[in-house]
One Martini backbone bead per residue (centre of mass of N, CA, C, O) as a GRO file, in nm:
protein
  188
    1UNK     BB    1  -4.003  -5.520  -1.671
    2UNK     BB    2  -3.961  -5.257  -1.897
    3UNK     BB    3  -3.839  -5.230  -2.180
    4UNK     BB    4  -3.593  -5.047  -2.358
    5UNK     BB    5  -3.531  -5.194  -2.588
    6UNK     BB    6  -3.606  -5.422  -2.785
    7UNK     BB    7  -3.908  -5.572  -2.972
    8UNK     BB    8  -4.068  -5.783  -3.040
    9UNK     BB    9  -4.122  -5.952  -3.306
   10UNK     BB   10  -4.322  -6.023  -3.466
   11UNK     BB   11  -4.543  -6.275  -3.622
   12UNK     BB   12  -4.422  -6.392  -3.957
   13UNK     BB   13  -4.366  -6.508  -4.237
   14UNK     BB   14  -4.188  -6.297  -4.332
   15UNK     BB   15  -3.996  -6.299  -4.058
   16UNK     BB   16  -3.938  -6.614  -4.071
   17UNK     BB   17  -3.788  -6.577  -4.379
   18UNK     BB   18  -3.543  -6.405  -4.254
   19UNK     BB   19  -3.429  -6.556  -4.084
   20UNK     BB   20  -3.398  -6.804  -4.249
   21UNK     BB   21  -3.187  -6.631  -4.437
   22UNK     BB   22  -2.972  -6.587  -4.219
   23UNK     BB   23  -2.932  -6.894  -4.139
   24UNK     BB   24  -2.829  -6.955  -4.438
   25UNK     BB   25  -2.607  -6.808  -4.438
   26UNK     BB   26  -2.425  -6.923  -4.214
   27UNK     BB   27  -2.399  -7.203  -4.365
   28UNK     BB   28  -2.262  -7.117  -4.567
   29UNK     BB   29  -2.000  -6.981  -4.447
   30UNK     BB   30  -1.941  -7.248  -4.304
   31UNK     BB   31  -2.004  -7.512  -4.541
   32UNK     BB   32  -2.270  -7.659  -4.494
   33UNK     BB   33  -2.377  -7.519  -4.764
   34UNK     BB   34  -2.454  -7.479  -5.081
   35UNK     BB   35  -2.489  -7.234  -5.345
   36UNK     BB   36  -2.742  -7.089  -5.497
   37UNK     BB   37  -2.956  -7.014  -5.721
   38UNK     BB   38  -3.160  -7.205  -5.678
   39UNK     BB   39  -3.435  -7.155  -5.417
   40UNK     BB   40  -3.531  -7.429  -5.394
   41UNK     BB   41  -3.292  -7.621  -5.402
   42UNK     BB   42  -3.172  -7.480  -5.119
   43UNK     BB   43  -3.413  -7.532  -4.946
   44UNK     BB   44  -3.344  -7.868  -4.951
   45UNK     BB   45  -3.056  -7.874  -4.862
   46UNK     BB   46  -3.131  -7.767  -4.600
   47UNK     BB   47  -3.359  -7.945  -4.479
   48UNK     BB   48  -3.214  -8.161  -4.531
   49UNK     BB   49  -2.958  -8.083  -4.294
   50UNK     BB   50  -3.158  -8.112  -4.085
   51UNK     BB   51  -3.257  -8.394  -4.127
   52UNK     BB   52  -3.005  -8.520  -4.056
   53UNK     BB   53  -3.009  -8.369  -3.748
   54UNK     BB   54  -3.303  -8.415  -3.609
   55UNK     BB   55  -3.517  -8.104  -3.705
   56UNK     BB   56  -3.761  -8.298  -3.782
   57UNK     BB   57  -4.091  -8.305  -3.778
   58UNK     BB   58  -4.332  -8.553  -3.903
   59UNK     BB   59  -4.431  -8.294  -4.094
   60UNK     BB   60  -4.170  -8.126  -4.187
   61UNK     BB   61  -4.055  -7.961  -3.926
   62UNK     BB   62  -3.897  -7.742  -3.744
   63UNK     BB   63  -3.776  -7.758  -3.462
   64UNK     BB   64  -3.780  -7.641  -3.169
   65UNK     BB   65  -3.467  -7.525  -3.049
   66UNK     BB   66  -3.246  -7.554  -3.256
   67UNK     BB   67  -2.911  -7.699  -3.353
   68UNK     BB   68  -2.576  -7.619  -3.485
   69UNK     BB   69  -2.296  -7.778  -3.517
   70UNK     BB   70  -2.027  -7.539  -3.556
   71UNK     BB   71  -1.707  -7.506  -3.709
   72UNK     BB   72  -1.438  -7.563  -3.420
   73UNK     BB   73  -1.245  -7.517  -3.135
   74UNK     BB   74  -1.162  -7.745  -2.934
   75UNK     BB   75  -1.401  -7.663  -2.669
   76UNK     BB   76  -1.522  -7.449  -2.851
   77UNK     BB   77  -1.873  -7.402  -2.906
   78UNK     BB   78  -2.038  -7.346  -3.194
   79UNK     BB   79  -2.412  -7.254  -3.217
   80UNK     BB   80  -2.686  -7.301  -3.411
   81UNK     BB   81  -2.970  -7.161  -3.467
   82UNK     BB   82  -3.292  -7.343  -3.622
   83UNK     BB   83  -3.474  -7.171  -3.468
   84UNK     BB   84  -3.694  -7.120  -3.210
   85UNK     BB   85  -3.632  -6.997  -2.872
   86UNK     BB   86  -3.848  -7.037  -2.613
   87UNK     BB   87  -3.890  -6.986  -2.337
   88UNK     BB   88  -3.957  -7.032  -2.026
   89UNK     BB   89  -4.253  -7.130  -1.858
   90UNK     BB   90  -4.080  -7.087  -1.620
   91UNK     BB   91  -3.969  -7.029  -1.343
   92UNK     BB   92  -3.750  -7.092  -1.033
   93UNK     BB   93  -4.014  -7.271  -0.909
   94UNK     BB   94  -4.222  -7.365  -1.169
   95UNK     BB   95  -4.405  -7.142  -1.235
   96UNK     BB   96  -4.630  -6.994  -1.466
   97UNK     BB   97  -4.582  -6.771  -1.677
   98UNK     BB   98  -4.722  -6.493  -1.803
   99UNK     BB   99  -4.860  -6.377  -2.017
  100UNK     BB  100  -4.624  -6.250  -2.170
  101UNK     BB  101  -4.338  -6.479  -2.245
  102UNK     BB  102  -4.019  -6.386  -2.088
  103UNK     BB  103  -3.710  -6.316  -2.085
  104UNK     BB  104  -3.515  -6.199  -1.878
  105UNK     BB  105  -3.376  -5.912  -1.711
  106UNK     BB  106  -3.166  -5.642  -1.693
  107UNK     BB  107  -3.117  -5.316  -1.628
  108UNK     BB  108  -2.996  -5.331  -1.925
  109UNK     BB  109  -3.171  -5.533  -2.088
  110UNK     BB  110  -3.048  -5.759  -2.117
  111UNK     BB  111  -3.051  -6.109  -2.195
  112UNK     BB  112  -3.158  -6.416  -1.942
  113UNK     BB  113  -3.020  -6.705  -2.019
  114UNK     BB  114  -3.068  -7.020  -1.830
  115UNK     BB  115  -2.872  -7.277  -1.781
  116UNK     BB  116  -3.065  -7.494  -1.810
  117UNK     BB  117  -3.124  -7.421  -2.101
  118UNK     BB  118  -2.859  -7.535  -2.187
  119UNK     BB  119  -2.818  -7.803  -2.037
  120UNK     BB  120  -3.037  -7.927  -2.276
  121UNK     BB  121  -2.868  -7.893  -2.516
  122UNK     BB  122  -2.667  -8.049  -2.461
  123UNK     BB  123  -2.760  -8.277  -2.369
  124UNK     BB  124  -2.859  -8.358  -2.659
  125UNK     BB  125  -2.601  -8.366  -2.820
  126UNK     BB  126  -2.478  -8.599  -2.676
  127UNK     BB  127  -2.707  -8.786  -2.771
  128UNK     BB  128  -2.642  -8.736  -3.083
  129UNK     BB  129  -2.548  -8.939  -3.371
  130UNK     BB  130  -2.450  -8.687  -3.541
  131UNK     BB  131  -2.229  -8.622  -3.341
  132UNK     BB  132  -1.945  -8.606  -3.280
  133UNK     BB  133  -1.773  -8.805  -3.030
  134UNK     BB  134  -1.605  -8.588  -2.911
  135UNK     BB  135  -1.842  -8.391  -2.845
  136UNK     BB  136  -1.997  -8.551  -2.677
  137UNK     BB  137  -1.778  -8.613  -2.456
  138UNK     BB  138  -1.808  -8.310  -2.358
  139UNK     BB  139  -2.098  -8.248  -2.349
  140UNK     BB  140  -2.126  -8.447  -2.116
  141UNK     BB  141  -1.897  -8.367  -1.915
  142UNK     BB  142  -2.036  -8.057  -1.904
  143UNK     BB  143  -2.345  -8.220  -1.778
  144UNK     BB  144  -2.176  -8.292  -1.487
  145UNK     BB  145  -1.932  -8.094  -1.396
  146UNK     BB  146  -2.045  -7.767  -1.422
  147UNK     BB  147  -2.207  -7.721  -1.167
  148UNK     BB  148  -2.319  -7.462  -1.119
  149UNK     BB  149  -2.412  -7.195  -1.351
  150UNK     BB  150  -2.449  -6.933  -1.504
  151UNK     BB  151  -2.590  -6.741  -1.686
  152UNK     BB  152  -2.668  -6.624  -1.946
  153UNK     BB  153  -2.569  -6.282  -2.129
  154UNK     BB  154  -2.748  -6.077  -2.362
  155UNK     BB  155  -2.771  -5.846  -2.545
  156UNK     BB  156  -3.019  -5.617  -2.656
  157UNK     BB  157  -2.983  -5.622  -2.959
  158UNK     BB  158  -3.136  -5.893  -2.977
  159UNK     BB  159  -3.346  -6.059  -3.116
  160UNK     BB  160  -3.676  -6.165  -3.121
  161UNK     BB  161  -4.018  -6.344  -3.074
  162UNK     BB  162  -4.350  -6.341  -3.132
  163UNK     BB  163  -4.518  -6.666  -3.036
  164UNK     BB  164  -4.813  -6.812  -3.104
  165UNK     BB  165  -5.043  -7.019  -2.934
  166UNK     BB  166  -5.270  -7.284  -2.818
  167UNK     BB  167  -5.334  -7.077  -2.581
  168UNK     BB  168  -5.300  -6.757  -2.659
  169UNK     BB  169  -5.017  -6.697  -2.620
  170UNK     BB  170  -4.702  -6.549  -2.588
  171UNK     BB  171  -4.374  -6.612  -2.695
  172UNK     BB  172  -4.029  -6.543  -2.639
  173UNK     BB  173  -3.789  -6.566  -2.887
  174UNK     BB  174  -3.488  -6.696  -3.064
  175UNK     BB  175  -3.368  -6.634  -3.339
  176UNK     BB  176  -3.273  -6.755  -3.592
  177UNK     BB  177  -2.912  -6.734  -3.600
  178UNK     BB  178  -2.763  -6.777  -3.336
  179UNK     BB  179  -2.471  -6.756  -3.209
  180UNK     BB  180  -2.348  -6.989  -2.942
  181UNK     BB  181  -2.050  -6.946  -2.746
  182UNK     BB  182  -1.901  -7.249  -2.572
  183UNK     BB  183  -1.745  -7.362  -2.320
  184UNK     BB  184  -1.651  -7.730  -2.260
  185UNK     BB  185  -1.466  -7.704  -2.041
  186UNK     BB  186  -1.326  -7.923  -1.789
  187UNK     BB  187  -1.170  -7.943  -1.457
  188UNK     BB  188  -1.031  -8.175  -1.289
   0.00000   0.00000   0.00000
């Protein structure tokens, strides 16, 4: 289907540098890291608050796909994306889509989030030992108990990038910035 919103923001240094300054204005905003003059120590706080949550892989690279959840009200829980999320390159048969790989749409160009994907994030927060444990066990109960859930819709508005990889593929990715605000509550 050809897009009718906006177009994946190419990639780039200058476009990735931007991501992660709106990234982290949300974070001052919500009180996870305080402002600074100097923009070298401040850029050191953001990555320690990174690596404090395991999302430094061993290069001391924010990895793809991750999350930092923002201070909300349980059971409703808003994530902050603080990396690039890209889509998944299998479709729902699991067969490789071609590049480019992109999330699905709807007739009206919103951006179709597949409920798997929620699900493994979700999944990786239960387990996870820096989230409170309260919010553990929501995250369990939620990955466990309210399957099958539709897919999540986003407006066409959100913005893109295109990501290219080690296979010469590119892939359509959710820019740092974005935040999934989630109801975990299960109905018993």
């Amino acid at each position: 289907m050809a897009r009718k919103g906006r177009k994946m923001v190419p990639y780039s240094n200058a476009a990735m540098g931007a991501m992660f300054a709106h990234m982290a204005e949300i974070l001052v905003e919500h009180g996870l890291v305080e402002p600074q003059d100097d923009a070298e120590a401040f850029a050191i706080d953001i990555m320690n608050l990174l690596q404090s949550q395991g999302h430094l892989n061993a290069y001391g690279d924010v990895a793809l796909g991750r999350f930092i959840v923002l201070p909300s009200q349980s059971p409703v829980v808003s994530l902050l994306l603080v990396s690039p999320l890209p889509a998944d390159p299998y479709d729902d048969e699991l067969r490789r889509k071609p590049s480019p790989i992109q999330f699905g749409r709807t007739a009206s160009d919103q951006i179709v989030f597949p409920s798997r994907m929620l699900l493994t994030i979700i999944e990786e927060l239960a387990s996870n030992p820096i989230v409170p444990e309260e919010l553990q066990v929501l995250f369990l109960n939620f990955s466990r108990c309210v399957l099958p859930f539709p897919d999540i819709v986003l407006p066409p508005e959100v913005e893109t990038v295109a990501l290219p990889t080690e296979e010469q593929d590119i892939v359509e990715a959710l820019m740092p910035g974005c935040i999934l605000t989630v109801n975990v509550e299960t109905k018993s």
